[in-house]
N, C-alpha and C positions, 0 to 999 in steps of 0.2 A: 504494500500500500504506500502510495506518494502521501504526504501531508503536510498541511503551514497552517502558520496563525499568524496574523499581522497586526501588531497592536499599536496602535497611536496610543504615546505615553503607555498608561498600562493595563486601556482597557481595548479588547478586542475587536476588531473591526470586520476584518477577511480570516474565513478557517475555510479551508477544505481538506476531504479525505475520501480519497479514490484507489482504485486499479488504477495500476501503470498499463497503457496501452503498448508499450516496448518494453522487450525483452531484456534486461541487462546483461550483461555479460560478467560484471562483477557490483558487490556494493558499492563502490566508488562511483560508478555509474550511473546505478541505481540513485544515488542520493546529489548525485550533479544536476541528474536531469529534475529531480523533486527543485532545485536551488532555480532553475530555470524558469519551473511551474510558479514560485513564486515570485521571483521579478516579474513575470507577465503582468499580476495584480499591481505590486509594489512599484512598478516606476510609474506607470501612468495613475495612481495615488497621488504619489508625490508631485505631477506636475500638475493633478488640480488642484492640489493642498497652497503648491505657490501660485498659481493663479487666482485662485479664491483669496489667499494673502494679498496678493497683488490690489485686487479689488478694492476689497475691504480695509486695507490698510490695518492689517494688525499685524503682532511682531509676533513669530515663533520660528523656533530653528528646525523648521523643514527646508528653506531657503537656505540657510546656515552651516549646517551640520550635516555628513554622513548618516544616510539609515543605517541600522545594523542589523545586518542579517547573522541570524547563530546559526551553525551547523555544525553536526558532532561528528563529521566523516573529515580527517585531517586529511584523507587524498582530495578530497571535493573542495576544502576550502584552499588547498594549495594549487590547484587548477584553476578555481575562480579568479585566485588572486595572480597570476604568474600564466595566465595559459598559454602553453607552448606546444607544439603539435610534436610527438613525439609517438613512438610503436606502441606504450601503454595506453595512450587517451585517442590517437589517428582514428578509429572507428567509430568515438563519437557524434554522431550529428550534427552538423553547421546548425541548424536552426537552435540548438541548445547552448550556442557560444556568442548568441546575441547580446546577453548582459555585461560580458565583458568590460563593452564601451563604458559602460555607465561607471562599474569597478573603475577604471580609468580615470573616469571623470571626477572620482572620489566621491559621486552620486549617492554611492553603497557599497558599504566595508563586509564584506565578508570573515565571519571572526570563527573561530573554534570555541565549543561549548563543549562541556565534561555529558555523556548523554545520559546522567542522572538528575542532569538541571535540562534537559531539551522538553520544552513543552508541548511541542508537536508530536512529542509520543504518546500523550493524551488520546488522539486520532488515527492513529497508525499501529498501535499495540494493544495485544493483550495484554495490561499489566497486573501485578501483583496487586492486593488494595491496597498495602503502608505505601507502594510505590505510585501510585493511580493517587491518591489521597495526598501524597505530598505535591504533586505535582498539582493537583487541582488548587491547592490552599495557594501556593505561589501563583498560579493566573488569577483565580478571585482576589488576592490579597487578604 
């Protein structure tokens, strides 16, 4: 299962959780193309967050600051960040190497998370309930 949560400050906005329509060939993969699934929502978010800023003239560091994308797969955040085409990642899909630009742009930072703090495992796991419960109490707060 693909899954994201996108939360403005620290309440949630965008969740989804699906079947991956492609096959991976390994988790790293698998969880590149999930980081994909979520910039699709997350950039154009962000550019009507600054327009709607724009507008309205008020101040928030959507204009300002890097979103942070967490992901708990260190080959997928090393690919986001650095992608190089190389015999381990060449098979991935150009269409999945779109966000890049934005990385680049310092748009959106792609960061590494321990995946006992990844909250999109909420949507994508079966989990234990002390582990489901912890996880629930840090997205409600």
């Amino acid at each position: 299962r693909t899954g994201y949560l996108i939360q403005l400050g620290k309440v949630p906005v965008i969740w989804k959780s699906k079947l991956q329509t492609l096959i991976a060939v390994s988790t790293m993969e698998a969880e590149y193309v999930s980081l994909s699934m979520c910039m699709r929502e997350l950039i154009p978010l962000r550019r009507l967050l600054k327009e709607v800023q724009g507008v309205l003239k008020f101040k928030s560091s959507v204009s300002s600051a890097a979103s942070a994308l967490f992901e708990d797969n260190q080959g997928a955040v090393t690919l986001a960040n650095a992608p190089k085409m190389t015999p381990r990642y060449k098979h991935i899909a150009i269409p999945y190497h779109y966000f890049c630009e934005e990385v680049k742009k310092k748009e959106v930072e792609v960061k590494h998370i321990s995946t006992d703090k990844q909250l999109a495992d909420l949507l994508t796991k079966g989990l234990v309930e002390a582990k489901f419960e912890g996880l629930h109490d840090r997205l409600m707060g």
